[in-house]
Backbone as CSV, one residue per row, in Angstrom:
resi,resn,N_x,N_y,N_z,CA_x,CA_y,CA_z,C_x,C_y,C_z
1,UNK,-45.173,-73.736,-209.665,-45.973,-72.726,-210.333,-45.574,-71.344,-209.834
2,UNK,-45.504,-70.428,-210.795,-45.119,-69.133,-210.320,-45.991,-68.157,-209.773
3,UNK,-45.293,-67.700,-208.855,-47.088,-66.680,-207.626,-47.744,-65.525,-208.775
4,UNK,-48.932,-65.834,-208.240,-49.847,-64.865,-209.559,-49.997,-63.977,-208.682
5,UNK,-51.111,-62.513,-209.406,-51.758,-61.508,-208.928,-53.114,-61.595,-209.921
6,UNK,-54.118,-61.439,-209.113,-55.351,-61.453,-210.128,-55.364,-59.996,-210.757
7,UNK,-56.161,-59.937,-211.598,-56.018,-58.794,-213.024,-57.405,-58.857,-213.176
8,UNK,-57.592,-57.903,-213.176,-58.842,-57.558,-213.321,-59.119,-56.251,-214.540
9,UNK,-60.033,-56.102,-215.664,-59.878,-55.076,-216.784,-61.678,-54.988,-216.975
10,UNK,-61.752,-53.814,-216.356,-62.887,-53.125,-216.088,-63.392,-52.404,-217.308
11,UNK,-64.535,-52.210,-217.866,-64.800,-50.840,-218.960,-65.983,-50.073,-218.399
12,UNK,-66.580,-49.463,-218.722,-67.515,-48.416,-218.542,-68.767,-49.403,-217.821
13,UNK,-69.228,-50.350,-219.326,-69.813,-51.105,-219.234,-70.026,-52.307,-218.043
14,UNK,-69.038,-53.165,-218.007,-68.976,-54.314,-217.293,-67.714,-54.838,-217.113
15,UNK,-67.424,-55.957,-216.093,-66.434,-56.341,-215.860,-66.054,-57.453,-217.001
16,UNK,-65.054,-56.647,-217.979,-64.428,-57.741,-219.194,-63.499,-58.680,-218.539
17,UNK,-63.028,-58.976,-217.652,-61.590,-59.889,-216.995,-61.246,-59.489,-216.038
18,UNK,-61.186,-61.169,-215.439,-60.730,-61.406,-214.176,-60.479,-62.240,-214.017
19,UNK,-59.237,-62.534,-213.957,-58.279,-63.934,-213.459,-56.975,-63.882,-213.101
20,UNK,-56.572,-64.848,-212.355,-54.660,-64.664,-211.894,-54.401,-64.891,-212.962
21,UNK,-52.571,-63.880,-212.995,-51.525,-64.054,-213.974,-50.498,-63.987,-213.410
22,UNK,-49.569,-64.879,-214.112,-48.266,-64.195,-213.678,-47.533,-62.913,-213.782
23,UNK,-47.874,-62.009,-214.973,-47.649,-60.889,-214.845,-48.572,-60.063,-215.797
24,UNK,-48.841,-58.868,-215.758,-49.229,-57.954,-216.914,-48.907,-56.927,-217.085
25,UNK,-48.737,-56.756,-218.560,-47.775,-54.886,-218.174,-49.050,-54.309,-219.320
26,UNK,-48.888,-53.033,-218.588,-49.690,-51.957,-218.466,-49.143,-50.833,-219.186
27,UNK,-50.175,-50.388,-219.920,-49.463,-49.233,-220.958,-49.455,-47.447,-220.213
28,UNK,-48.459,-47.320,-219.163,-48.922,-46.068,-218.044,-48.416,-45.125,-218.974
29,UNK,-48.762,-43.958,-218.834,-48.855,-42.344,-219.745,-47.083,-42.195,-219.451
30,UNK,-46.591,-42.706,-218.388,-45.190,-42.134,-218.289,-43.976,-43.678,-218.975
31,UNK,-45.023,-44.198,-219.274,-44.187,-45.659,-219.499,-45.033,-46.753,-219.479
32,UNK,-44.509,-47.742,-220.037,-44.906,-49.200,-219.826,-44.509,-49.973,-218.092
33,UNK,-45.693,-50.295,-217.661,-45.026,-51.053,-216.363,-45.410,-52.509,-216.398
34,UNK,-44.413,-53.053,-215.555,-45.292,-54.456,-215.098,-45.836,-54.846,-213.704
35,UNK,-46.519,-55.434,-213.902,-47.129,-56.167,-212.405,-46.915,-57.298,-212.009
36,UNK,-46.311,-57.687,-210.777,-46.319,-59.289,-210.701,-46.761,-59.215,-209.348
37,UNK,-46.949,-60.554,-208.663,-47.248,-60.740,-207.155,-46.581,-59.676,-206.174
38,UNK,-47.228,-59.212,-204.903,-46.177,-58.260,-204.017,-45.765,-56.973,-204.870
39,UNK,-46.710,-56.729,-206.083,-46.403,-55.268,-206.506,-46.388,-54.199,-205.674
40,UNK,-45.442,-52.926,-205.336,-46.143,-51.818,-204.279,-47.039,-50.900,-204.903
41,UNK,-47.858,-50.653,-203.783,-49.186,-50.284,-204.450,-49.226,-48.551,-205.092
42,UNK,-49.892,-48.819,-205.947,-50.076,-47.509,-207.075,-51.017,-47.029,-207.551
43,UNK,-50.992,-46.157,-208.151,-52.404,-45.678,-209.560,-51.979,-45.298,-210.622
44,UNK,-51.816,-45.198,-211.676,-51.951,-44.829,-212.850,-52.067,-44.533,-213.907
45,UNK,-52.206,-43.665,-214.386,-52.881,-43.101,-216.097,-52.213,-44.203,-216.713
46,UNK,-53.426,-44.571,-217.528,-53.001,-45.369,-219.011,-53.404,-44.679,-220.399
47,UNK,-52.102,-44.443,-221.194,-52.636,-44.491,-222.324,-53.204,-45.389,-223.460
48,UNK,-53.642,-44.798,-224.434,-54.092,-45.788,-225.488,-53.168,-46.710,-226.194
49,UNK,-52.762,-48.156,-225.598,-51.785,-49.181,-226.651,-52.709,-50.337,-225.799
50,UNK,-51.003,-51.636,-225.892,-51.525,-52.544,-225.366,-51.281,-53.225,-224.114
51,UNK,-52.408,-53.915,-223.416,-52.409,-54.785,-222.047,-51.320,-55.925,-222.376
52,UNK,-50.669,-56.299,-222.150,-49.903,-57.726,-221.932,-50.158,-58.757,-221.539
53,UNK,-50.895,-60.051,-221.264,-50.860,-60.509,-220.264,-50.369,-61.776,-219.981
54,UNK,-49.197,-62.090,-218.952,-48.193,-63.240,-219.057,-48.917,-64.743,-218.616
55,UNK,-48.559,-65.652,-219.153,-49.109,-66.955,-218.517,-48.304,-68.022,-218.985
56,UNK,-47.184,-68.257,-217.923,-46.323,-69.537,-218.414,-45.499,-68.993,-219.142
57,UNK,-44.672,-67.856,-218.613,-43.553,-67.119,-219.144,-43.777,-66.327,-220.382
58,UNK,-44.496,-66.456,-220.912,-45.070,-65.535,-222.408,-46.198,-65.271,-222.227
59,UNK,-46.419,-64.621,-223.472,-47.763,-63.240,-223.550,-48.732,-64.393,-224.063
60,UNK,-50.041,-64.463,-222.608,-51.078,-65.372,-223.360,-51.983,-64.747,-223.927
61,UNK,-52.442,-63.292,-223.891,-53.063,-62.513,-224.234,-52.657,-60.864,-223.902
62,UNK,-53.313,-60.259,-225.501,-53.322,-59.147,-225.799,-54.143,-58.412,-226.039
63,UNK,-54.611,-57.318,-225.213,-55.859,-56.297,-225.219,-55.704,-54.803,-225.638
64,UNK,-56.056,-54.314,-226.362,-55.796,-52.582,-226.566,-56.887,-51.910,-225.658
65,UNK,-56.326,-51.443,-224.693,-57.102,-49.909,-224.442,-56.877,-48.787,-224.616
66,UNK,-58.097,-48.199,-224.816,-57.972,-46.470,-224.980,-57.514,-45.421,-224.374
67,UNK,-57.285,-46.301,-223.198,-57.007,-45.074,-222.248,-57.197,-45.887,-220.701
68,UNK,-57.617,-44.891,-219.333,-57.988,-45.274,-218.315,-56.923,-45.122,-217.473
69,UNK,-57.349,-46.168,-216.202,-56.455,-45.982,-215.123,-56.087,-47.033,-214.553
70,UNK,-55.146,-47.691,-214.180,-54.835,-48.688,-213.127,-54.820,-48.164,-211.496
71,UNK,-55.005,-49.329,-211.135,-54.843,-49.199,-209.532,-54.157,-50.505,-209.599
72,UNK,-52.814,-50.724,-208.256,-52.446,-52.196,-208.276,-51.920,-52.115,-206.776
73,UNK,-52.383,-53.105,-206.338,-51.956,-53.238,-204.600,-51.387,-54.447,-204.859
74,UNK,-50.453,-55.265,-203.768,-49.973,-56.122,-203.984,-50.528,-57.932,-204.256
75,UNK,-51.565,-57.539,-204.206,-52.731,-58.777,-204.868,-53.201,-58.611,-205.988
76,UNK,-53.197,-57.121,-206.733,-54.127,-57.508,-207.726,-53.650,-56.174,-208.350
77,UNK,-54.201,-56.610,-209.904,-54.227,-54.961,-210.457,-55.532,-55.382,-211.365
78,UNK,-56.359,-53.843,-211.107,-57.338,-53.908,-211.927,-57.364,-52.309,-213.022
79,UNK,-57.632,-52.459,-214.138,-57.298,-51.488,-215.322,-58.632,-51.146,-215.222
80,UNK,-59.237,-49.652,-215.131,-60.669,-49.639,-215.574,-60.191,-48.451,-217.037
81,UNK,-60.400,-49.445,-217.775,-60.363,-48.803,-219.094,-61.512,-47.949,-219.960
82,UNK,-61.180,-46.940,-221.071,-62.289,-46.263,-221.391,-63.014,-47.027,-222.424
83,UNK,-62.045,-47.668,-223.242,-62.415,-48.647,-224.214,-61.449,-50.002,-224.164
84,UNK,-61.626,-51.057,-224.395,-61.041,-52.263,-224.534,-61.700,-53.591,-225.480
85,UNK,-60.417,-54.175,-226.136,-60.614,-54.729,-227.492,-59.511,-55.666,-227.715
86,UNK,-59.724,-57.109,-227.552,-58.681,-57.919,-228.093,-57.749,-57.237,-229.084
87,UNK,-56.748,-57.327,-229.552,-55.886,-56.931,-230.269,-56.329,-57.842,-231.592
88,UNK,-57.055,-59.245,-231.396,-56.987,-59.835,-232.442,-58.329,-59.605,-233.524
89,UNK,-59.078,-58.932,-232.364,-60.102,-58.557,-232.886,-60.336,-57.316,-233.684
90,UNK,-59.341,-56.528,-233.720,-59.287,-55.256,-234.360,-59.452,-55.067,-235.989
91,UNK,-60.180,-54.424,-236.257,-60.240,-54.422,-237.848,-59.279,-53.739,-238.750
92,UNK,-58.297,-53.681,-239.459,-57.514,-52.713,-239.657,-58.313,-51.996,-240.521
93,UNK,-58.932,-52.499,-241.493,-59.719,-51.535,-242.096,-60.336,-50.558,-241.766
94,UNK,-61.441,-50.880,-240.795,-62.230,-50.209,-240.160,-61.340,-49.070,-239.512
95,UNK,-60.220,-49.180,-238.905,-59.807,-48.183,-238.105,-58.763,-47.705,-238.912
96,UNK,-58.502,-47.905,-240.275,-57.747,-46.873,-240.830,-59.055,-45.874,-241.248
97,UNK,-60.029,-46.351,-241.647,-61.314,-45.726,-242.538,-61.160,-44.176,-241.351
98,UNK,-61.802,-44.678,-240.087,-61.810,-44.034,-238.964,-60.691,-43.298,-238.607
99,UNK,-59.586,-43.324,-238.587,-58.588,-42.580,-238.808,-58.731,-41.334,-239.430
100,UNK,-58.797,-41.892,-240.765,-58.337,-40.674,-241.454,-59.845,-39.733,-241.871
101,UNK,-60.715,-39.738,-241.425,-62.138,-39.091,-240.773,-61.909,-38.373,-239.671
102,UNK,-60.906,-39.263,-238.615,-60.815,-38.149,-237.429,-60.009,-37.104,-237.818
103,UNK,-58.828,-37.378,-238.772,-57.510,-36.330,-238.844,-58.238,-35.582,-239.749
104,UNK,-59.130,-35.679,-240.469,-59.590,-34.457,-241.002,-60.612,-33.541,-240.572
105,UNK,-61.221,-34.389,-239.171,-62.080,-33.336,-238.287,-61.296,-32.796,-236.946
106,UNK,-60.093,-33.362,-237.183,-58.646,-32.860,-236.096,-59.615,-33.619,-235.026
107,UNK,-60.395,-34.560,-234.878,-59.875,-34.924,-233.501,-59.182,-35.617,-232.923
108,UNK,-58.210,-34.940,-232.342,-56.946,-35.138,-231.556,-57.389,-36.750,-231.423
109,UNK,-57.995,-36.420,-229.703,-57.786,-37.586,-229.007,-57.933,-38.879,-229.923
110,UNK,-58.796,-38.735,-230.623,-59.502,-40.516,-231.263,-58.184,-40.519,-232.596
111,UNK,-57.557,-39.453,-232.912,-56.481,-39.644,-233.434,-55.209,-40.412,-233.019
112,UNK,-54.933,-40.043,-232.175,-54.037,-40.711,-231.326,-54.692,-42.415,-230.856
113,UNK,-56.086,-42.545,-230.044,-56.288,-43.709,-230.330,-56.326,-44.498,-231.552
114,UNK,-56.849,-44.315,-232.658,-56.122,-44.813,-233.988,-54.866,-45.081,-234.474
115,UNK,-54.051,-44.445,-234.159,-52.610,-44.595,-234.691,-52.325,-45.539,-233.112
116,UNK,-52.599,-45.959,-232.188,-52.104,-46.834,-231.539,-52.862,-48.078,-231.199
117,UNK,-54.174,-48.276,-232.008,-54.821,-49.578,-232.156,-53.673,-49.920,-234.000
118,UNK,-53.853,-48.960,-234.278,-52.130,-49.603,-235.691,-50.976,-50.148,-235.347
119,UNK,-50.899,-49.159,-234.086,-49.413,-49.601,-233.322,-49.355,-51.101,-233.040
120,UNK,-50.370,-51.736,-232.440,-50.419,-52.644,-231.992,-50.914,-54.084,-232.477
121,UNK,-51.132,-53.483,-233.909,-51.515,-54.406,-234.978,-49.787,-54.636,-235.567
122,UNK,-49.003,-54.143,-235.792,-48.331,-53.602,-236.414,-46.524,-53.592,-235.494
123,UNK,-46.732,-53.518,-234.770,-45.490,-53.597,-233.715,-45.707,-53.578,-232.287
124,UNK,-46.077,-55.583,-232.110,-46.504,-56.157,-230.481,-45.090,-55.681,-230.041
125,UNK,-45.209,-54.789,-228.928,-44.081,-54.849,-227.504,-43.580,-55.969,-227.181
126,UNK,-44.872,-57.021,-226.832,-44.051,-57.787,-226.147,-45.390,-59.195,-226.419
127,UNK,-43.920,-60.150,-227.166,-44.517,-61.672,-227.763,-44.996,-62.669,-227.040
């Protein structure tokens, strides 16, 4: 069996997940990273796409967050995200509706989260 790191994905609210994986990559503001066992330890910014998360060499699950932050020491990484949402659960409807409501009240930010809950409906990183 391959050495895990527990993962942990925090929201405002409550603790959504927590369990070992073999790996998860993380959507950081300067890039996509990954995490595996013996990561060196870090922090940072996440933007709005998607969580990864590996189990048995492929992606057993996929989460969109809005945003947030990682922290990852070499046991664990935990994401405390601003928003978080299965990928499978996403409505496309609903968030095109929402979309194009925000781009006409220009707001930026929830703009950008919209066009990357699409992203991720639309073109998974990683299968």
């Amino acid at each position: 069996m391959a050495a895990t790191i527990e993962f942990e994905l925090v929201s405002p609210e409550r603790l959504l997940l927590a369990k070992p994986v073999e790996m998860v990559v993380v959507p950081g503001s300067e890039g996509d990273f990954g995490v595996m066992a013996q990561h060196a330890p870090m922090i940072a910014a996440v933007r709005p796409g998607v969580i990864a998360i590996f189990q048995g060499g492929k992606v057993a699950e996929r989460i969109f967050v809005a945003g947030g932050v990682a922290e990852v020491t070499a046991e664990r990484c935990t994401v405390l995200a601003e928003r978080a949402v299965p990928v499978g659960d996403i409505d496309r409807a609903a968030v095109e509706r929402k979309l194009a409501d925000d781009r006409e009240d220009a707001a930026t930010a929830e703009v950008a989260i919209g066009e990357a809950m699409l992203a991720a409906l639309d073109r998974p990183a990683y299968h």
